[in-house]
C-alpha atoms as a printed R data frame, in Angstrom:
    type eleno elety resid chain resno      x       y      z
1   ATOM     1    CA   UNK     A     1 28.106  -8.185 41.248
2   ATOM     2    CA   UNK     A     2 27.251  -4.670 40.697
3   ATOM     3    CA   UNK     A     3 26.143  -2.224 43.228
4   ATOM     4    CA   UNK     A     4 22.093  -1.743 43.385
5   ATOM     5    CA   UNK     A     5 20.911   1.798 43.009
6   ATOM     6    CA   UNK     A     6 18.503   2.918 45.179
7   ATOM     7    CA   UNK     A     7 15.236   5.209 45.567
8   ATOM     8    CA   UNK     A     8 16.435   8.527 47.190
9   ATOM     9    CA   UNK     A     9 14.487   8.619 50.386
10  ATOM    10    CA   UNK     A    10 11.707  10.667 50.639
11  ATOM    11    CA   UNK     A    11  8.573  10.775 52.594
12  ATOM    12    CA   UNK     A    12  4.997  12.160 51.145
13  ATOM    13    CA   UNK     A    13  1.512  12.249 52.819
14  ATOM    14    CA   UNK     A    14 -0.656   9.763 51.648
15  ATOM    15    CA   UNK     A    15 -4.249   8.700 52.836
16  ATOM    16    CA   UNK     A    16 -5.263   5.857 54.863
17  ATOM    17    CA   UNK     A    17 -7.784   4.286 52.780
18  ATOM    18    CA   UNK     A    18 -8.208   1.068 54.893
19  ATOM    19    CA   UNK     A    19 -7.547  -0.912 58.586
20  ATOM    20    CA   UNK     A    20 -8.218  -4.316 58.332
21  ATOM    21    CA   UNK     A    21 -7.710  -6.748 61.322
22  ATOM    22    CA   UNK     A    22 -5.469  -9.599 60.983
23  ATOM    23    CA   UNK     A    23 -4.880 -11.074 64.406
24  ATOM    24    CA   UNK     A    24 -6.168  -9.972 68.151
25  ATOM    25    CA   UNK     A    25 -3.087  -7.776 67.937
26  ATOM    26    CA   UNK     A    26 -2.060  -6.559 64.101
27  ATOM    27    CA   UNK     A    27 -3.883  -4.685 61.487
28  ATOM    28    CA   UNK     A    28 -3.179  -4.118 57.993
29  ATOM    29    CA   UNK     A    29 -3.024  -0.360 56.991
30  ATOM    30    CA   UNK     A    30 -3.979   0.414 53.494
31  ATOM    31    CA   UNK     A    31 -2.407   3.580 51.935
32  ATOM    32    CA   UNK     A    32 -4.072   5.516 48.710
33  ATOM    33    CA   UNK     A    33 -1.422   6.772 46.403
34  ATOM    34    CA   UNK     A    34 -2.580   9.385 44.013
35  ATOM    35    CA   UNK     A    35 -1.977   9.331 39.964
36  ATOM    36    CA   UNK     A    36  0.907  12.093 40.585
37  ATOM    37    CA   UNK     A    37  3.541   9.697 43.265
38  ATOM    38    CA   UNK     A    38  2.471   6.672 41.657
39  ATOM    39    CA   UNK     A    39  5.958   6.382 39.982
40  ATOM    40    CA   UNK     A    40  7.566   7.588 43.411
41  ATOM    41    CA   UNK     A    41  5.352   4.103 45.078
42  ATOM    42    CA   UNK     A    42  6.599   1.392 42.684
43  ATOM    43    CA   UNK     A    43  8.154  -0.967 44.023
44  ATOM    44    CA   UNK     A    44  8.977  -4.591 44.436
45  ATOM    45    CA   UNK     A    45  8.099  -7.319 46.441
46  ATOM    46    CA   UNK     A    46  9.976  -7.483 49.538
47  ATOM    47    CA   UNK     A    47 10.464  -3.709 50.063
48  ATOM    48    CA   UNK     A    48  9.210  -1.848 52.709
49  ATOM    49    CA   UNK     A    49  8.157   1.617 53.753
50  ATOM    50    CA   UNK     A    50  9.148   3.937 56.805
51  ATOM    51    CA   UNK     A    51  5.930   5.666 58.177
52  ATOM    52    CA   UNK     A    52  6.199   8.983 59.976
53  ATOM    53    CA   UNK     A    53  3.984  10.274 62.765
54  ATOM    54    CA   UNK     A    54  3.622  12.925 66.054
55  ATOM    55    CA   UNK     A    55  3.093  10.966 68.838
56  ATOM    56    CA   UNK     A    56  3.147  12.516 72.755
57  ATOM    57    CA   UNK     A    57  4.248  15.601 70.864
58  ATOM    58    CA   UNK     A    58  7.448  13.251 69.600
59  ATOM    59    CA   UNK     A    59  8.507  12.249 66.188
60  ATOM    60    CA   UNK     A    60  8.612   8.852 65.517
61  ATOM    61    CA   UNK     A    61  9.530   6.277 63.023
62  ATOM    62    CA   UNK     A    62  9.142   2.943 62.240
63  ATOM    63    CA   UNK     A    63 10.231   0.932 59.409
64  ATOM    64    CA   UNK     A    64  7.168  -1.954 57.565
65  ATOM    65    CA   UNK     A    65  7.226  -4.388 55.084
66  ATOM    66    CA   UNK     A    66  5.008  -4.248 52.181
67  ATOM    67    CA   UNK     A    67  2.259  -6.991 52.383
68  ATOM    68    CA   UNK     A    68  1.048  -7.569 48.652
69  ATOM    69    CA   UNK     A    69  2.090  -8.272 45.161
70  ATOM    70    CA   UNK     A    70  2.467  -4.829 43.020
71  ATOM    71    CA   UNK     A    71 -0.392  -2.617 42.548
72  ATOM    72    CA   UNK     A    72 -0.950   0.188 41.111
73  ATOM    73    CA   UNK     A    73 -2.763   3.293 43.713
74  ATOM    74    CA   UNK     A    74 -2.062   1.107 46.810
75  ATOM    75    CA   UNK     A    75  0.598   0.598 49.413
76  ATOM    76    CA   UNK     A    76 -0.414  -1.873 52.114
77  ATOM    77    CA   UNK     A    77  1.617  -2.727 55.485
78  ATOM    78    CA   UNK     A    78  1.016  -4.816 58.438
79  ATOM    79    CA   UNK     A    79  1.264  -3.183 61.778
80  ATOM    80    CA   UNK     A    80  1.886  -6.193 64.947
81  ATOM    81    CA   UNK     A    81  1.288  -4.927 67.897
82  ATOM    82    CA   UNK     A    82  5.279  -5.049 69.951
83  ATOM    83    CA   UNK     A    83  5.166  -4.586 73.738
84  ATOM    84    CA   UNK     A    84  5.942  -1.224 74.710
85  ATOM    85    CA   UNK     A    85  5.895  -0.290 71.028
86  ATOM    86    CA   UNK     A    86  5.081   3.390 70.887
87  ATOM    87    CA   UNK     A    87  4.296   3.164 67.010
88  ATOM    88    CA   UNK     A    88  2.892  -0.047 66.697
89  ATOM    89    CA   UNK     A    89  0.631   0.229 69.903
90  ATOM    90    CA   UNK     A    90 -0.967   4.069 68.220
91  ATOM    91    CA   UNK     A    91 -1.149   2.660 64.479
92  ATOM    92    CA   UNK     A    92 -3.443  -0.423 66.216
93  ATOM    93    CA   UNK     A    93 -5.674   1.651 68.422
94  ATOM    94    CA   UNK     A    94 -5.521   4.981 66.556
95  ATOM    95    CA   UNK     A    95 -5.620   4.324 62.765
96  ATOM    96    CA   UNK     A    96 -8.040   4.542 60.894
97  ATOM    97    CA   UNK     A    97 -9.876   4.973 57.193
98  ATOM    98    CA   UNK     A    98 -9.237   9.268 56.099
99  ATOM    99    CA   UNK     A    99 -6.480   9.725 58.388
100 ATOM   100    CA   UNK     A   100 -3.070  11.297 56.707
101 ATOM   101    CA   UNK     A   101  0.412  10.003 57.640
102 ATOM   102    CA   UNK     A   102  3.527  10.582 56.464
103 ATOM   103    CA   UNK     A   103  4.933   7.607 54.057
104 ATOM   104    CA   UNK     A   104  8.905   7.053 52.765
105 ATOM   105    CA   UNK     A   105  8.930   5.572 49.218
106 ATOM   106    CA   UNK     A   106  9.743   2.406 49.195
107 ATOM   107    CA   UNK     A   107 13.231   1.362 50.096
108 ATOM   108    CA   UNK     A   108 14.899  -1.933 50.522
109 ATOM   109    CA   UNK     A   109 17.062  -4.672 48.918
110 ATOM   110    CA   UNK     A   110 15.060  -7.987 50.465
111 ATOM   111    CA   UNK     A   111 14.100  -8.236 46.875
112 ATOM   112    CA   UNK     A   112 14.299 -12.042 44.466
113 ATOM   113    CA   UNK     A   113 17.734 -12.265 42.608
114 ATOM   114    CA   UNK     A   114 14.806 -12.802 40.008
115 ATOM   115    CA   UNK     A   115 13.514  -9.235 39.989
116 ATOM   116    CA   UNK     A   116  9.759  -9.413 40.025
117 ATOM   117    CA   UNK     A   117 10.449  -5.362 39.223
118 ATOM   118    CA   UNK     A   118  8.041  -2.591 38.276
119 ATOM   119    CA   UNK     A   119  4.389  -2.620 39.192
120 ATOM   120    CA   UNK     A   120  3.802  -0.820 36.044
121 ATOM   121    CA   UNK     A   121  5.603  -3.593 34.156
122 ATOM   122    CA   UNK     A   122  3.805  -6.886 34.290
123 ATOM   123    CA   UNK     A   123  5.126  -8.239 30.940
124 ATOM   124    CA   UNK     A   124  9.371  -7.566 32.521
125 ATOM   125    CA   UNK     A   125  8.234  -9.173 35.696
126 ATOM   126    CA   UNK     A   126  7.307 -12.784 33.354
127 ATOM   127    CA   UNK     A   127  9.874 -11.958 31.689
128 ATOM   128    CA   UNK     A   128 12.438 -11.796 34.216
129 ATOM   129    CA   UNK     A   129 10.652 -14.922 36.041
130 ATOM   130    CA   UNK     A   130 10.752 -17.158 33.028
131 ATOM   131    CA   UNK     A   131 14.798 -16.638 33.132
132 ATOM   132    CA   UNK     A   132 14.768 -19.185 35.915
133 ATOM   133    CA   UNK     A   133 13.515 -22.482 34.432
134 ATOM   134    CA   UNK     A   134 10.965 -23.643 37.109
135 ATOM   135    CA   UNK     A   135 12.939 -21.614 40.047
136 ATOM   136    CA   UNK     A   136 11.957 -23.178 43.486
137 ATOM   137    CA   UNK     A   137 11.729 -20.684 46.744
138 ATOM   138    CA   UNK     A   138 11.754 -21.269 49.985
139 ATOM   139    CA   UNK     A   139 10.903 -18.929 53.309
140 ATOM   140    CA   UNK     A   140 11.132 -19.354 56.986
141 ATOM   141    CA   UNK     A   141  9.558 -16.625 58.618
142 ATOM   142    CA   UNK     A   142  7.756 -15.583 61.842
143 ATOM   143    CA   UNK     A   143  5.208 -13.392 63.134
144 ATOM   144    CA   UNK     A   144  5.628 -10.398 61.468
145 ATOM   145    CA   UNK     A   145  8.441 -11.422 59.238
146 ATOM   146    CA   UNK     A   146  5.745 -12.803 57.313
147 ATOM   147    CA   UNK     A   147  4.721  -9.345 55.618
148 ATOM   148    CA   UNK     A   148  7.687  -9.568 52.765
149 ATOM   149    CA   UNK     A   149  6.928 -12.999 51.952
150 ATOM   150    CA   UNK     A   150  3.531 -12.548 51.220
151 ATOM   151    CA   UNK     A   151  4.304  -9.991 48.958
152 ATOM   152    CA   UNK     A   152  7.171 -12.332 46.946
153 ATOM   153    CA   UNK     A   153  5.391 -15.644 46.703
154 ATOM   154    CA   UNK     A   154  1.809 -14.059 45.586
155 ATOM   155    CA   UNK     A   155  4.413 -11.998 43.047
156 ATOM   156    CA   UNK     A   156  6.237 -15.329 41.778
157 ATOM   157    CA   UNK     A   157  3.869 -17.595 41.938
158 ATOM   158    CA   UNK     A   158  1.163 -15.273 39.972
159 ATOM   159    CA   UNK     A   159  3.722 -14.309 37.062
160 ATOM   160    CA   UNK     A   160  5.562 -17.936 36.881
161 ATOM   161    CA   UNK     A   161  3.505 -20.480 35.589
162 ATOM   162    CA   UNK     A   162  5.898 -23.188 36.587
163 ATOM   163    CA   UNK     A   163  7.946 -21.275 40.003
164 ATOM   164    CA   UNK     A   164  7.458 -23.190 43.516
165 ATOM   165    CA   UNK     A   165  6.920 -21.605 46.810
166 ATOM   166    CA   UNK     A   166  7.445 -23.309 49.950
167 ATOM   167    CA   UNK     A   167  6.551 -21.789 53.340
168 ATOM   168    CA   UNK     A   168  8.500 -22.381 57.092
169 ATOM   169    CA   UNK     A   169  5.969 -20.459 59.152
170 ATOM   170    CA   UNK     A   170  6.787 -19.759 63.396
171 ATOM   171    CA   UNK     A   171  3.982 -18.706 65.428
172 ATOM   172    CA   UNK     A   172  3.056 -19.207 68.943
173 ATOM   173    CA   UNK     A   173 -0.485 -20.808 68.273
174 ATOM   174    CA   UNK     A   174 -2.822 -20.732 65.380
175 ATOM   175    CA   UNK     A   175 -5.009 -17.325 66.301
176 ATOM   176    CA   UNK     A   176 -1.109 -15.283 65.879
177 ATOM   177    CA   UNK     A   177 -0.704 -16.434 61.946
178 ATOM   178    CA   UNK     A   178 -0.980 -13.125 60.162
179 ATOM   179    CA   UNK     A   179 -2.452 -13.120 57.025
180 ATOM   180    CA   UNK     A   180 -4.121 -17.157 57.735
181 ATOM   181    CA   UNK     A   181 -6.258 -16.363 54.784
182 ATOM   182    CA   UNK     A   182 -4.333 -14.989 52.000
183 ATOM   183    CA   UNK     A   183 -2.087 -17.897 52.890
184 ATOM   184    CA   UNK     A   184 -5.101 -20.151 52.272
185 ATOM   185    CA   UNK     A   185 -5.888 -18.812 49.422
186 ATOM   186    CA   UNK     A   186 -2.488 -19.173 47.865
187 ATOM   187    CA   UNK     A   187 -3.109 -23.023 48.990
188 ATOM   188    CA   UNK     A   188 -6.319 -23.161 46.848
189 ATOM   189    CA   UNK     A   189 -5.035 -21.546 44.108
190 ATOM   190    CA   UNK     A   190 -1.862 -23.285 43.592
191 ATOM   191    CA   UNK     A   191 -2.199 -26.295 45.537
192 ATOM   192    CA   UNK     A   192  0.908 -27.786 43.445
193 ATOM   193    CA   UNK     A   193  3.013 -24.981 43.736
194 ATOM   194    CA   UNK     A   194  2.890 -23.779 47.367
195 ATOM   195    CA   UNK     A   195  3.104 -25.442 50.164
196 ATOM   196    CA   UNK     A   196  3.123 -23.787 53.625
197 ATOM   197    CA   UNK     A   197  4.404 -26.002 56.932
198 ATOM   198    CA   UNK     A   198  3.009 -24.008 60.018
199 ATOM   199    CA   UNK     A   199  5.010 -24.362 63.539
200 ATOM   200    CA   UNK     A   200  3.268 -23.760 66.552
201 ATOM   201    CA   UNK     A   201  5.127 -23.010 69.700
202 ATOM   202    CA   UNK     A   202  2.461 -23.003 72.109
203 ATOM   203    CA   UNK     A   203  0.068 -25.355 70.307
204 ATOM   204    CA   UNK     A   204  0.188 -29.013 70.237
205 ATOM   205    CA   UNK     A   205  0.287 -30.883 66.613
206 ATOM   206    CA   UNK     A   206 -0.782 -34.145 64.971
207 ATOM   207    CA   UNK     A   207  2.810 -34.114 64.251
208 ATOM   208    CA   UNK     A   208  5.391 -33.349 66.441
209 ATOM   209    CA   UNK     A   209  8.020 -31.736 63.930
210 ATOM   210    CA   UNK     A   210  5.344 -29.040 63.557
211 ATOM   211    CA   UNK     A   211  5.149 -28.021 67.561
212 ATOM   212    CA   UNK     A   212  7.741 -25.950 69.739
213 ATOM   213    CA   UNK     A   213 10.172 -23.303 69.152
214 ATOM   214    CA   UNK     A   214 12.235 -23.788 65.665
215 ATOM   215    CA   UNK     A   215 15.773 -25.373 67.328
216 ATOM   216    CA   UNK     A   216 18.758 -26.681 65.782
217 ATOM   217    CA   UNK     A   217 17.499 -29.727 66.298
218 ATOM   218    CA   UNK     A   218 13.782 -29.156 64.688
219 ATOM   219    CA   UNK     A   219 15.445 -27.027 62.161
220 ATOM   220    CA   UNK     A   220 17.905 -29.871 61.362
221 ATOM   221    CA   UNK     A   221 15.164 -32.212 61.052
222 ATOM   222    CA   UNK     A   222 13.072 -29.822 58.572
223 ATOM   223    CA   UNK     A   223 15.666 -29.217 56.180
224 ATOM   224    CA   UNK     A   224 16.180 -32.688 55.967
225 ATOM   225    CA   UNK     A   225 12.654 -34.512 55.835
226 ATOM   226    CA   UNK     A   226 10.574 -31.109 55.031
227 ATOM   227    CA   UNK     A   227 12.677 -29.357 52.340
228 ATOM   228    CA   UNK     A   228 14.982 -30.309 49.867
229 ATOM   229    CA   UNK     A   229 18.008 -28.084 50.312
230 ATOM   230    CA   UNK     A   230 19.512 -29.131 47.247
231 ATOM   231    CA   UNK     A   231 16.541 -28.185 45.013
232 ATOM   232    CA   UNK     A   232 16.432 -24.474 45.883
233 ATOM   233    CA   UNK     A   233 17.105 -22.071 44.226
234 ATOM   234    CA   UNK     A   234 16.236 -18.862 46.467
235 ATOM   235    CA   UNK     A   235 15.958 -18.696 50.326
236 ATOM   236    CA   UNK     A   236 13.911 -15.855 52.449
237 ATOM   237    CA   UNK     A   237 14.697 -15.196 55.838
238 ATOM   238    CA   UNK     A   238 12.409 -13.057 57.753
239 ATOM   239    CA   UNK     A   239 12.118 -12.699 61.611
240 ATOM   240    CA   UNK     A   240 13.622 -12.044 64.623
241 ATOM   241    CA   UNK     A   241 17.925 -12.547 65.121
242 ATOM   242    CA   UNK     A   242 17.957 -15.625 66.373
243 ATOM   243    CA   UNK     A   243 16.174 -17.528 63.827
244 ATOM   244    CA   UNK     A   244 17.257 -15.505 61.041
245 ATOM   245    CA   UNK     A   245 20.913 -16.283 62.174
246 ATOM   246    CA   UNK     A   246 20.309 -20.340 63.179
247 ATOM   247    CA   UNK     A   247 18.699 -20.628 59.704
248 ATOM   248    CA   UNK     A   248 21.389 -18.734 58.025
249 ATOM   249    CA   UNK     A   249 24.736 -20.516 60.528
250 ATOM   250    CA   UNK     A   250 22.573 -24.077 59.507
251 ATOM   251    CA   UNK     A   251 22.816 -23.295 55.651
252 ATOM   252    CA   UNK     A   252 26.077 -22.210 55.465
253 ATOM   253    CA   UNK     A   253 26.757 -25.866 57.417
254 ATOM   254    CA   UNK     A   254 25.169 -27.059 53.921
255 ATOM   255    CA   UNK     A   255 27.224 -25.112 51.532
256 ATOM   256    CA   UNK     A   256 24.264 -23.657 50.206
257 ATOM   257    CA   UNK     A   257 25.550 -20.316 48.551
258 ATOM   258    CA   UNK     A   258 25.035 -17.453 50.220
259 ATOM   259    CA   UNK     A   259 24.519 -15.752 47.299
260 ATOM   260    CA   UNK     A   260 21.070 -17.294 46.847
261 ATOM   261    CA   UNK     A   261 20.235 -16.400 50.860
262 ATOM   262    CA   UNK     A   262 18.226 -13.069 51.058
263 ATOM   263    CA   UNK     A   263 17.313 -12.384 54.838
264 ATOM   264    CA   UNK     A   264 15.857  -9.487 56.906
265 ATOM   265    CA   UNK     A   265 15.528  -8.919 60.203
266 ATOM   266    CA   UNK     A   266 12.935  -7.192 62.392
267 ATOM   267    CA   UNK     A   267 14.625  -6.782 65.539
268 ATOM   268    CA   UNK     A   268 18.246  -7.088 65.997
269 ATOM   269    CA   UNK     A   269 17.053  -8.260 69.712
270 ATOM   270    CA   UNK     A   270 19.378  -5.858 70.929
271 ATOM   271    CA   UNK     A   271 18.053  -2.756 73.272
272 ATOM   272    CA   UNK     A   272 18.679   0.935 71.570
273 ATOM   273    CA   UNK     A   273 17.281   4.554 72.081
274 ATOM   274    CA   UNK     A   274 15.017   5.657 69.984
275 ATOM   275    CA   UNK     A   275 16.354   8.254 67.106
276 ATOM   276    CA   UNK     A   276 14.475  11.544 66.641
277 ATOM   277    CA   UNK     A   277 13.963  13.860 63.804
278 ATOM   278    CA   UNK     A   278 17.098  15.875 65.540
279 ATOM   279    CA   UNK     A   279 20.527  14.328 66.834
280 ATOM   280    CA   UNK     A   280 20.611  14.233 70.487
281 ATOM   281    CA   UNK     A   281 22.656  16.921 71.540
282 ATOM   282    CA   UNK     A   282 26.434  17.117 72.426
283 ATOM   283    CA   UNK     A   283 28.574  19.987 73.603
284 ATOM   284    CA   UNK     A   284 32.158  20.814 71.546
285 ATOM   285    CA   UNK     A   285 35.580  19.507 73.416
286 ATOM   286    CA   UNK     A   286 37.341  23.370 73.915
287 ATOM   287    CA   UNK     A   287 40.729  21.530 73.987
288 ATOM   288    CA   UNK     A   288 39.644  21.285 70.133
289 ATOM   289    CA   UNK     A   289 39.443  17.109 70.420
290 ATOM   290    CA   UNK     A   290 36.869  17.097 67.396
291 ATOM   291    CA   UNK     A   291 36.121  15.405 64.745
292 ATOM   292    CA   UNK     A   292 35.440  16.573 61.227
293 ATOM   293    CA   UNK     A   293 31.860  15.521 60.013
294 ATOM   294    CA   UNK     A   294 30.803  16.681 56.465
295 ATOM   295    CA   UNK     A   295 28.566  15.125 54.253
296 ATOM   296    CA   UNK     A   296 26.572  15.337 50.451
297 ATOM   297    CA   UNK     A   297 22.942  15.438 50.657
298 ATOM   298    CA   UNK     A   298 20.694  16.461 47.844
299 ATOM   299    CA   UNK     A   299 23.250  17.745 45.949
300 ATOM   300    CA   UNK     A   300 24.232  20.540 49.161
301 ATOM   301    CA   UNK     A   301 27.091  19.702 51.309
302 ATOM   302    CA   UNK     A   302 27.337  20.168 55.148
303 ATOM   303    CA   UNK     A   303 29.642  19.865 57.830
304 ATOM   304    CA   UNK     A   304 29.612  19.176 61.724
305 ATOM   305    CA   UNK     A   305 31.943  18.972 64.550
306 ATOM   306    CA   UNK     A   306 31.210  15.940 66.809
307 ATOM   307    CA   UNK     A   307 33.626  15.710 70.046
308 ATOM   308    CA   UNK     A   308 35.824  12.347 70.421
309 ATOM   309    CA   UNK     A   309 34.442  11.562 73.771
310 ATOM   310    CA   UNK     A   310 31.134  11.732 72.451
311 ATOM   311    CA   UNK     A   311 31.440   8.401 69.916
312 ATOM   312    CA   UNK     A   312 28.383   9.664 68.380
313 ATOM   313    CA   UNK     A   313 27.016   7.938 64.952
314 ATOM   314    CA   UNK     A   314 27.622   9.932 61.898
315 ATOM   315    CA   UNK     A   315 24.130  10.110 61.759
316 ATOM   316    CA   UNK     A   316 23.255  11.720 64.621
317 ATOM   317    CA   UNK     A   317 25.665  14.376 63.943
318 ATOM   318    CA   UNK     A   318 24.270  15.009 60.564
319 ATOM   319    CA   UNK     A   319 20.640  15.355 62.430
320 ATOM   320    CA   UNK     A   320 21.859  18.303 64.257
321 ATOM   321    CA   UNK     A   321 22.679  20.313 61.643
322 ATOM   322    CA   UNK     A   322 20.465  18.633 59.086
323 ATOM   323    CA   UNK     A   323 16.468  17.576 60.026
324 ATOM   324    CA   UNK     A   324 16.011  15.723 56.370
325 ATOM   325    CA   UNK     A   325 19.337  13.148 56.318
326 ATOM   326    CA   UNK     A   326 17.408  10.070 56.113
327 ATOM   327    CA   UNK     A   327 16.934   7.180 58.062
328 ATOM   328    CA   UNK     A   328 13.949   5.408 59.564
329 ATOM   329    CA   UNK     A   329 15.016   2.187 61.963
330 ATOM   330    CA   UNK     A   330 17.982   4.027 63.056
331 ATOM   331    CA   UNK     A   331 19.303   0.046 64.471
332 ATOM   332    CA   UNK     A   332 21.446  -1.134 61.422
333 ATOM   333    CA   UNK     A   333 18.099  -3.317 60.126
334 ATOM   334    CA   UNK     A   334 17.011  -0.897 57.230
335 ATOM   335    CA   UNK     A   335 19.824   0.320 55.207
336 ATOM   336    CA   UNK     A   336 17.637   3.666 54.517
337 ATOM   337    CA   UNK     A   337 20.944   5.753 56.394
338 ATOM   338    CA   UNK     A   338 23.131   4.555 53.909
339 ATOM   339    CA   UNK     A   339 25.783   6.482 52.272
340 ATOM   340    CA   UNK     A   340 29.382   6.138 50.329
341 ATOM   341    CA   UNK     A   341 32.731   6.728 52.594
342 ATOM   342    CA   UNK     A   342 34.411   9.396 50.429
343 ATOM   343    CA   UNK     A   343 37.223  10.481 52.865
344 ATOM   344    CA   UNK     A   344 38.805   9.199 56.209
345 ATOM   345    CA   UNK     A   345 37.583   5.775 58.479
346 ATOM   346    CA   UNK     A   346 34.485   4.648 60.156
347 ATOM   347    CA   UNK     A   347 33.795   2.055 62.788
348 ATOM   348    CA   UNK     A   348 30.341   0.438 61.602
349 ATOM   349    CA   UNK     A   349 29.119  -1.447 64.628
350 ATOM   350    CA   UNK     A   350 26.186  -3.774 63.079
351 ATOM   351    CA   UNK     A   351 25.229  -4.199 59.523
352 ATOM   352    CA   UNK     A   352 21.779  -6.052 58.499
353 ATOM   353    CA   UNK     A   353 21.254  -4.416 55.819
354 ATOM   354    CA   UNK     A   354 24.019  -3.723 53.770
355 ATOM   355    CA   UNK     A   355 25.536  -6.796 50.959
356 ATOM   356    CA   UNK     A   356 29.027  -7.666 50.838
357 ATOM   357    CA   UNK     A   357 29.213  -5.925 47.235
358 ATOM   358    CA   UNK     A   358 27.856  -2.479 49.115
359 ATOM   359    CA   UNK     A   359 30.307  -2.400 51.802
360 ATOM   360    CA   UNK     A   360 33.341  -3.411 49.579
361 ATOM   361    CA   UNK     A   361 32.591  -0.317 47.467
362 ATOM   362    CA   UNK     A   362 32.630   1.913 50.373
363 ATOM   363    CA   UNK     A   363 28.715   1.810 51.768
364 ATOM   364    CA   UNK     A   364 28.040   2.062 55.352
365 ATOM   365    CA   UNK     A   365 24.781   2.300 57.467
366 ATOM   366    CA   UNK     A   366 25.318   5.861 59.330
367 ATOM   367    CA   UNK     A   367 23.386   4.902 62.276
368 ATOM   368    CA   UNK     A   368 25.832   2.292 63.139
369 ATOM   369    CA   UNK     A   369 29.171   4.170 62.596
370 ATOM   370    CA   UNK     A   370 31.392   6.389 63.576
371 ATOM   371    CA   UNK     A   371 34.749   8.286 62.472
372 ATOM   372    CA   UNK     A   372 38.041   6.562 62.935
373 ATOM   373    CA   UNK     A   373 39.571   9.614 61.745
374 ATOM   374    CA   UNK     A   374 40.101  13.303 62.716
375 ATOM   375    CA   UNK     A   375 37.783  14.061 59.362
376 ATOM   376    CA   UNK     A   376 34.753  12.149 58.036
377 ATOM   377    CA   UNK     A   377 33.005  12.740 54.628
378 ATOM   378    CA   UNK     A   378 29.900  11.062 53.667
379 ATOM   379    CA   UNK     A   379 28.176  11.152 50.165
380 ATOM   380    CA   UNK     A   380 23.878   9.871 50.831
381 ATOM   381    CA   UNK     A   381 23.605  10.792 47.098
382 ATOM   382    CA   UNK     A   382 25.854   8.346 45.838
């Protein structure tokens, strides 16, 4: 397997053209891309986009899945409210048609193995498709982790004439599905070709499979009355850690290739400080215990001392003497931090985002590591 190239990330200020309720407590925010950054706003389904906004006089930036097949002009996200969320709690109350935020190109490798690619391409995405003969999908998502699948099974389903979708959806009751319609819709329009099994947590069923929290035990029951493992030939995994990982430990139980398993995570459910635009700061060891810290970005290099008692991310150091490296989750979920090990060691604490090809050939996620050895250099250009 070869390692993917990626979008450089960049951010650009784009329009809100529309905010459209989905549920009590998430919107969908419709972006306006002009003529000029429509190349630099392809994309393909399953990607997402880091938005960028001032808040309490604080930068801050969160990372959201795109929420609709490929189209030319338009970026669209959905924005669920998240207790406590500083970002997510502003974009619902605040947003609104004519306002300007800042928006990352898209970024992201929670793509199909069958790549639906460029928006600008319709005849390569059949083409691509039709290499499968009569591929069958299948997703288990929940709340939010629904945005990415939307955007794959509207793509596959409208450019295959003979691709399957099927649809695990978690919610607590039936007023928290996001996007109830579109998924309708899909229903009507390809009522042999998708099917979508919702699971209510807090809502009582006709059938019992269908109500309470997705368990090994439910989940063993699903995949063996619901789905047919055996017949699939791609699996999505969107939600929160400990369904992405039950679904994932369960599959692997069914020596179903993990090759064919694409999954993303929204939360890693594990607490962490929120990342600035600038590294928090540290002060220099004067006995001299300091690391080394350089790094490649946009073709300029740049180096920073980082003391051994602070165990600070390679990231973080590069903020402090850099405002532009990139990043946008900052919590190992992204991958937009990544870069290429070019000399010396790093510890990388979590990784959600990188593949197993990516890491072999020397990628890490910055935000999640730090320098094993006295000197560190990074490439983000590579």
């Amino acid at each position: 397997m070869t390692t993917k190239t990626r979008k450089k990330a960049t951010f650009n200020t784009l329009e809100v053209s529309q905010v459209r309720p989905l549920t009590e407590d998430s919107v969908e925010v419709s972006f306006r891309v002009p003529e000029e950054l429509q190349s630099d706003y392809d994309y393909m389904p399953g990607q997402y986009v880091a938005l960028r906004a001032t808040i309490d006089g604080q930068e801050v930036r969160r990372s959201y899945s795109i929420c609709d097949a490929p189209a030319a002009g338009t970026i669209r996200v959905a924005i669920k409210r998240d207790r406590g969320g500083l970002f997510s709690n502003w974009a619902n109350d605040n947003l609104a048609a004519g306002d300007k935020i800042e928006v990352m190109n898209p970024q992201g490798a929670f793509t199909s193995k069958t790549h639906m690619t460029s928006l600008n391409n319709p005849e390569a995405i059949r083409e691509e498709v039709e290499k499968i003969e009569a591929p069958h999908l299948v997703a288990v998502a929940a709340g939010s982790g629904i945005t990415p699948i939307m955007a794959i099974a509207q793509t596959i389903l409208r450019e295959s004439s003979d691709a399957t979708f099927e649809l695990i959806f978690a919610n607590k009751s039936g007023g928290d599905v996001m996007f109830a319609e579109e998924i309708g819709d899909l229903k009507d329009k390809f009522p042999t070709r998708f099917a979508v099994h919702h699971v209510l947590s807090r809502e009582q069923r006709v059938n019992p499979l269908f109500s309470g929290r997705i368990d090994n035990e439910k989940l063993q029951v699903l995949l063996e009355k619901v789905v047919d493992v055996n017949n699939v030939d791609e699996w999505f995994l969107c939600g929160p850690f400990e369904l992405v990982q039950l679904v994932r430990d369960e599959l692997s139980e069914r020596n179903v290739d993990s090759d064919t398993v694409r999954f993303e995570l929204f939360t890693t459910g594990k607490p962490q400080e929120d990342a600035g635009q600038k590294g928090r700061e540290v002060e220099l060891d004067p006995d001299g215990n300091n690391v080394t810290i350089g790094f490649q970005l946009d073709g300029l290099s740049g180096t920073v001392e980082s003391p051994d008692k602070a165990n600070e991310t390679i990231l973080n150091a590069a903020l402090r003497v850099r405002s532009d490296v990139p990043f946008a989750c900052a919590g190992g979920v992204c991958g937009t931090c990544r870069a290429k090990v070019v000399e010396g060691e790093v510890d990388m604490a979590e990784n959600f985002a990188l593949e197993a090809d990516e890491v072999a050939a020397g990628y890490i996620l910055t935000c999640q590591s730090r320098p094993k050895t006295k000197k560190v250099l990074v490439d983000f250009d590579a």
